[in-house]
MIVEXMI-179795 format. One record per atom (N, C-alpha, C): y, z, x; residue in three letters. Coordinates in Angstrom, 3 decimals, decimal comma. Example, Ala and Ser with C-alpha at 12.3 -4.5 7.8 and 13.67 -1.06 7.14 Angstrom:
2
((-5,690; 7,800; 13,190); ala);
((-4,500; 7,800; 12,300); ala);
((-3,300; 7,800; 13,200); ala);
((-2,250; 7,080; 12,850); ser);
((-1,060; 7,140; 13,670); ser);
((0,030; 7,870; 12,900); ser);
END
This chain:
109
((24,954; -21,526; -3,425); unk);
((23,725; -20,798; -3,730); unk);
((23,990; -19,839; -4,889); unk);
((22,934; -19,625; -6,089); unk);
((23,175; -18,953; -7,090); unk);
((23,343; -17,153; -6,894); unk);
((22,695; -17,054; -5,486); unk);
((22,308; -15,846; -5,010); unk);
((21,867; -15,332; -3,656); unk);
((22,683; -14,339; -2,537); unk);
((22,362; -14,247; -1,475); unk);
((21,638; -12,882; -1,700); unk);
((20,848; -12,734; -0,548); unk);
((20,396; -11,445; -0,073); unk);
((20,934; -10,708; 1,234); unk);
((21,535; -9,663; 0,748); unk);
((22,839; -9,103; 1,955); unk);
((21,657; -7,990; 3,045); unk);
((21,443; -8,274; 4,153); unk);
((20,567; -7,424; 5,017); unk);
((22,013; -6,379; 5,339); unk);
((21,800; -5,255; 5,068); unk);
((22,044; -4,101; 6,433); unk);
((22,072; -3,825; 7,430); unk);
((22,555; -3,225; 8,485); unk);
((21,920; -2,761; 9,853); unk);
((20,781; -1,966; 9,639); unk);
((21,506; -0,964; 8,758); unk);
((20,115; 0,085; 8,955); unk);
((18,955; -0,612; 8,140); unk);
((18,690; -1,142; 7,256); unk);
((17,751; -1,872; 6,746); unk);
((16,362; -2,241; 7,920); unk);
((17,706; -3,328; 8,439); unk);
((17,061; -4,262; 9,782); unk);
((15,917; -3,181; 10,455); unk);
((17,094; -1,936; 10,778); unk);
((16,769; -0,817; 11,680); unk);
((15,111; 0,072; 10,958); unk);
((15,228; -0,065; 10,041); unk);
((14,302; 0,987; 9,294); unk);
((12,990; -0,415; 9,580); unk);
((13,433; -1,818; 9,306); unk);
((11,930; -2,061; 9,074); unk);
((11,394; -2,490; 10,378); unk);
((12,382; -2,248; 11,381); unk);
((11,503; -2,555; 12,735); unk);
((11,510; -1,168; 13,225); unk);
((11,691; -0,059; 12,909); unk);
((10,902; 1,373; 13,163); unk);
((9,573; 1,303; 12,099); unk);
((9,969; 0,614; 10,894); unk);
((8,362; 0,942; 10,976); unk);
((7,208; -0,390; 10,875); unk);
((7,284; -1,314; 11,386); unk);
((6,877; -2,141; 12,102); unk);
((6,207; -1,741; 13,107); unk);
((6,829; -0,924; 14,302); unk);
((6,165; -0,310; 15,217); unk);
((5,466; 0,789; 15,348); unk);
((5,938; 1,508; 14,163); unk);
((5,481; 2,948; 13,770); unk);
((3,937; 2,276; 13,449); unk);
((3,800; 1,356; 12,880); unk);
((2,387; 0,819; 12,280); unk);
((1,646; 0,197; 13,573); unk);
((2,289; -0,459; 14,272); unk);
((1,518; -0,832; 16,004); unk);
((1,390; 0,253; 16,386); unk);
((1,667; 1,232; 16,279); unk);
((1,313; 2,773; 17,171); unk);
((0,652; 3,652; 16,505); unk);
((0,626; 3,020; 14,787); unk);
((-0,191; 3,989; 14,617); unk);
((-1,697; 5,246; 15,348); unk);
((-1,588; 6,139; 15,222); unk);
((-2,940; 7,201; 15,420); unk);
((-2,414; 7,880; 16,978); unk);
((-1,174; 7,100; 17,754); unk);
((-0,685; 7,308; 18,370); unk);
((0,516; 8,529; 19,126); unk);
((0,631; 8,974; 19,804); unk);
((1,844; 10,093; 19,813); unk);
((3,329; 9,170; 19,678); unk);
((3,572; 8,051; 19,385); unk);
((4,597; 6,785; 19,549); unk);
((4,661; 6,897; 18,232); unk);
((3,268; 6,424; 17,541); unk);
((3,272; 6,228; 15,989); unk);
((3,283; 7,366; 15,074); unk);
((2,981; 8,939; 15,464); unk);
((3,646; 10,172; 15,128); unk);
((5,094; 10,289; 14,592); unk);
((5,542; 9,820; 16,369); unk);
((6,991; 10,380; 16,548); unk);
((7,660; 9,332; 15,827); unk);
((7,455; 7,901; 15,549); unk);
((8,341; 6,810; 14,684); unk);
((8,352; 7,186; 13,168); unk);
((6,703; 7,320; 12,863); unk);
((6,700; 7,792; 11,741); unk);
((6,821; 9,091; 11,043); unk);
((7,574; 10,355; 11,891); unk);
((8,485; 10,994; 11,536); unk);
((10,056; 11,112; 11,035); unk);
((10,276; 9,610; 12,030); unk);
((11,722; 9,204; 11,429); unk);
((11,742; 8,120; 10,257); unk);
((10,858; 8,689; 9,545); unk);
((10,733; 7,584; 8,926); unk);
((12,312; 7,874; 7,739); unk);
((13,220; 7,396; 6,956); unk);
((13,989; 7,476; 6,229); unk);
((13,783; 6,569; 4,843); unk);
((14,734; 7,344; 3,467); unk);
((14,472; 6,269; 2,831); unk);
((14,866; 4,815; 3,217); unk);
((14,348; 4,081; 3,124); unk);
((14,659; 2,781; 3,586); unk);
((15,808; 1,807; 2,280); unk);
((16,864; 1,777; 3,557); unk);
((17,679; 1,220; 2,951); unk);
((17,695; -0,347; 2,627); unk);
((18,043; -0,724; 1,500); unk);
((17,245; -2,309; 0,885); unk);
((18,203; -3,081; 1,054); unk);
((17,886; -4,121; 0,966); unk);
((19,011; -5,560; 1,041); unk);
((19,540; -5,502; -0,453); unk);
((20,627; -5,507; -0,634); unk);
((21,583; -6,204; -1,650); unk);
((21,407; -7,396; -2,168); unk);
((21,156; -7,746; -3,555); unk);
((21,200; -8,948; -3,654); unk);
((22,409; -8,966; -4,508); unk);
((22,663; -10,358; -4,252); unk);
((24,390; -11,128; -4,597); unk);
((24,222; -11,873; -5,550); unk);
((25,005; -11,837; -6,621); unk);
((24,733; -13,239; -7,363); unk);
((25,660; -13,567; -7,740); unk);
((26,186; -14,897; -7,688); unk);
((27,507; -15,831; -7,320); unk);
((27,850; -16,000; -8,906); unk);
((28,657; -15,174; -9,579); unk);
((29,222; -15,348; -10,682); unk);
((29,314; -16,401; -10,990); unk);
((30,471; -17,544; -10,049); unk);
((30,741; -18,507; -10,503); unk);
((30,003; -19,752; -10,859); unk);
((27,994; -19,772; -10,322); unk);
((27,529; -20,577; -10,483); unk);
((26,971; -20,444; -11,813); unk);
((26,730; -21,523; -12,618); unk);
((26,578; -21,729; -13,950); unk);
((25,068; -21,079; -14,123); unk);
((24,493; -21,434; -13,173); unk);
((22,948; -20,716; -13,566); unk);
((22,761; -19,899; -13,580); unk);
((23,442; -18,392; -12,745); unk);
((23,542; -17,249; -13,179); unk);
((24,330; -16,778; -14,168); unk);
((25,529; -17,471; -14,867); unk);
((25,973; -17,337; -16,163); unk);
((25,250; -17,345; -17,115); unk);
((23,954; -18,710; -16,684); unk);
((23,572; -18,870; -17,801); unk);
((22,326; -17,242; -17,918); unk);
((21,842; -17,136; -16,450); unk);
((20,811; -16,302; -16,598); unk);
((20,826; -14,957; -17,034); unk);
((22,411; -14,697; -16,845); unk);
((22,996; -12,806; -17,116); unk);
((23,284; -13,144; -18,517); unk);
((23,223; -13,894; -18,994); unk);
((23,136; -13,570; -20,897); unk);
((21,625; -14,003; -21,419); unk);
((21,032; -13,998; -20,734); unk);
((19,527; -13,945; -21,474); unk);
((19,138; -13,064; -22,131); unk);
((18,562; -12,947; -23,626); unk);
((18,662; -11,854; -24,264); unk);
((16,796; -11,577; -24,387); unk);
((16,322; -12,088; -24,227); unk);
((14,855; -11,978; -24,164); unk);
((14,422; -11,183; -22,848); unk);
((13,985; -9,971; -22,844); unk);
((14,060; -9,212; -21,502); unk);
((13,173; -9,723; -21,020); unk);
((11,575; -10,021; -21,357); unk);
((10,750; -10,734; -20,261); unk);
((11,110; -11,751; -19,991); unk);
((11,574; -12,795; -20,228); unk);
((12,675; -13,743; -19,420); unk);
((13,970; -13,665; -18,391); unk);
((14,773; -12,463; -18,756); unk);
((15,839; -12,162; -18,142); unk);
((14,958; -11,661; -16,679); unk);
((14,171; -10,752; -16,924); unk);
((13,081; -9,991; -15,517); unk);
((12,665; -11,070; -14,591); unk);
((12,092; -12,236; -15,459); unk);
((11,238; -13,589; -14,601); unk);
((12,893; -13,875; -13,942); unk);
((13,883; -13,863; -14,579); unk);
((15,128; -15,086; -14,158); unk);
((15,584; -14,284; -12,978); unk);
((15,802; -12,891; -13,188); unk);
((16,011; -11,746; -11,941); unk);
((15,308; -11,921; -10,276); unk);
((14,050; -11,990; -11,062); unk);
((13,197; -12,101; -9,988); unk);
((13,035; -13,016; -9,342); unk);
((13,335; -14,275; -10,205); unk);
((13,262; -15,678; -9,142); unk);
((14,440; -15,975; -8,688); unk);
((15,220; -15,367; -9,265); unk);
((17,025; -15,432; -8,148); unk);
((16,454; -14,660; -6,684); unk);
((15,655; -13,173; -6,842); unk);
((15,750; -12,610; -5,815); unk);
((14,830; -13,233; -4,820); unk);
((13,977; -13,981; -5,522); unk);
((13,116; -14,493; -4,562); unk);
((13,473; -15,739; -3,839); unk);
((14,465; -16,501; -4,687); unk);
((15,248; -17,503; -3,794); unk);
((16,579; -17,081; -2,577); unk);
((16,674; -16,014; -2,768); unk);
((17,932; -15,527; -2,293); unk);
((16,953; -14,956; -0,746); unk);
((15,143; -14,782; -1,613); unk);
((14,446; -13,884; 0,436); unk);
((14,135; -15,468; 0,981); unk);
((14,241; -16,343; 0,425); unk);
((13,740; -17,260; 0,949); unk);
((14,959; -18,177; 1,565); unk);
((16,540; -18,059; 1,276); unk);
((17,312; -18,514; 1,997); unk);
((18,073; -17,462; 3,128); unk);
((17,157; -16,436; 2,801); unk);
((18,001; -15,403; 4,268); unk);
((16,789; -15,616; 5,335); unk);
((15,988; -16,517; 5,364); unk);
((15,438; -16,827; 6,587); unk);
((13,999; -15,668; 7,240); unk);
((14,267; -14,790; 6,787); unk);
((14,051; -13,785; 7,431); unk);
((12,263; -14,188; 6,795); unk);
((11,133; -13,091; 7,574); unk);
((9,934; -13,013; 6,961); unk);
((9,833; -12,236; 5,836); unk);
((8,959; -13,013; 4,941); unk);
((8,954; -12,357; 3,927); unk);
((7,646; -11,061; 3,782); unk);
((7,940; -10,458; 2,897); unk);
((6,767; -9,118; 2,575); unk);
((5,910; -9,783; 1,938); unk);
((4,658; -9,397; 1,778); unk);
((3,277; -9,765; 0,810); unk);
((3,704; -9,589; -0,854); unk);
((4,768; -8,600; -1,131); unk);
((5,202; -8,260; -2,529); unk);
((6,387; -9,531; -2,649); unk);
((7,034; -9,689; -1,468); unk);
((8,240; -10,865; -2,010); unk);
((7,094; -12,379; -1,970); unk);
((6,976; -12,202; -1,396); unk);
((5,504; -13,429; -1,864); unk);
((4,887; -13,442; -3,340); unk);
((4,400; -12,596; -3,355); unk);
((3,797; -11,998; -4,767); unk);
((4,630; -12,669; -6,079); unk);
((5,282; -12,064; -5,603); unk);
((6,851; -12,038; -6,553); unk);
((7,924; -12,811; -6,993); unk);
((7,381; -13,978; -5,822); unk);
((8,113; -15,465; -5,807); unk);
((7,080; -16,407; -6,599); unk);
((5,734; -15,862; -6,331); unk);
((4,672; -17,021; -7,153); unk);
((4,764; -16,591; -8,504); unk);
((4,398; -15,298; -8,465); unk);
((4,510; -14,720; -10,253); unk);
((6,025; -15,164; -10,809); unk);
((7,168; -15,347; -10,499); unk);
((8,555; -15,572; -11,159); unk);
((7,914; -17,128; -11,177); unk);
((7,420; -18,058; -10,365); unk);
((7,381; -19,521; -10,635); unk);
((6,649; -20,145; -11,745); unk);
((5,382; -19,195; -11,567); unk);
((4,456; -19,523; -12,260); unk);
((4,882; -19,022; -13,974); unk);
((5,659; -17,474; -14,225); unk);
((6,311; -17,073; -15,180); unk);
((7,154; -18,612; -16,091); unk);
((7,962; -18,491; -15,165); unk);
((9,229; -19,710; -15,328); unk);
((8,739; -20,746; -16,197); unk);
((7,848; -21,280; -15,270); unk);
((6,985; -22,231; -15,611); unk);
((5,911; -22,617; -16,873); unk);
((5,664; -21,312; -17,305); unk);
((4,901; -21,064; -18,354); unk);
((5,813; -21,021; -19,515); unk);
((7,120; -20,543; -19,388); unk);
((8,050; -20,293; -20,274); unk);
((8,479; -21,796; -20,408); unk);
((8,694; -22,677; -19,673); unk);
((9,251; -24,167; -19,716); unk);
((8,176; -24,431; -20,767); unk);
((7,042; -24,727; -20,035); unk);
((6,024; -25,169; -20,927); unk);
((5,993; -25,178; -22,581); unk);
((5,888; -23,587; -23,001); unk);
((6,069; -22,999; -23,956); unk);
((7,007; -23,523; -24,829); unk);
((8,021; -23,627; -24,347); unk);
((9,147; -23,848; -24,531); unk);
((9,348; -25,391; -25,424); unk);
((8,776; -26,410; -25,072); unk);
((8,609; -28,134; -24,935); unk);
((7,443; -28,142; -26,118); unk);
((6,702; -26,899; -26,122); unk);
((5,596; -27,619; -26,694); unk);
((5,715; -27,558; -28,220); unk);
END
């Protein structure tokens, strides 16, 4: 894989406090969760030096390309950690495809 996404404990921990903090909202449950709320610590993403496609992608010198190539590593990397994804990693996986894609295009024509 060109790229993993490394979960945390506390990560895990932060987004199922507020997961529930949001089921309890208006609540004395959803008060007290969403007092603990912390900055929320993020997943790591990894990217496997040795595979050629991130070689090729960490010398991209065109920054709105390098951003699309960033983003669709990270979005392949939420989509092989299994886990559910957010409405923004959604977002974020169509906009990098559709990006990509436009740039191929471009690219040929």
């Amino acid at each position: 894989a060109p790229a993993l996404l490394v979960d945390s404990r506390e990560a895990r921990h932060e987004r199922t406090r507020s997961q529930l903090a949001r089921e309890q909202q208006g609540g004395l449950w959803g008060d007290i969760l969403g007092a603990l709320r912390q900055e929320a610590p993020r997943a790591q993403l990894i990217l496997n030096q040795l595979n050629p496609l991130v070689r090729t992608a960490v010398a991209i010198d065109e920054p709105e390309l390098a951003r699309t190539s960033a983003e669709a590593l990270y979005g392949q990397a939420a989509l092989l950690s299994r886990r559910p994804l957010r409405p923004a990693e959604s977002s974020l996986i169509n906009r990098s495809f559709l990006d990509l894609l436009a740039h191929a295009l471009r690219k040929d024509s």
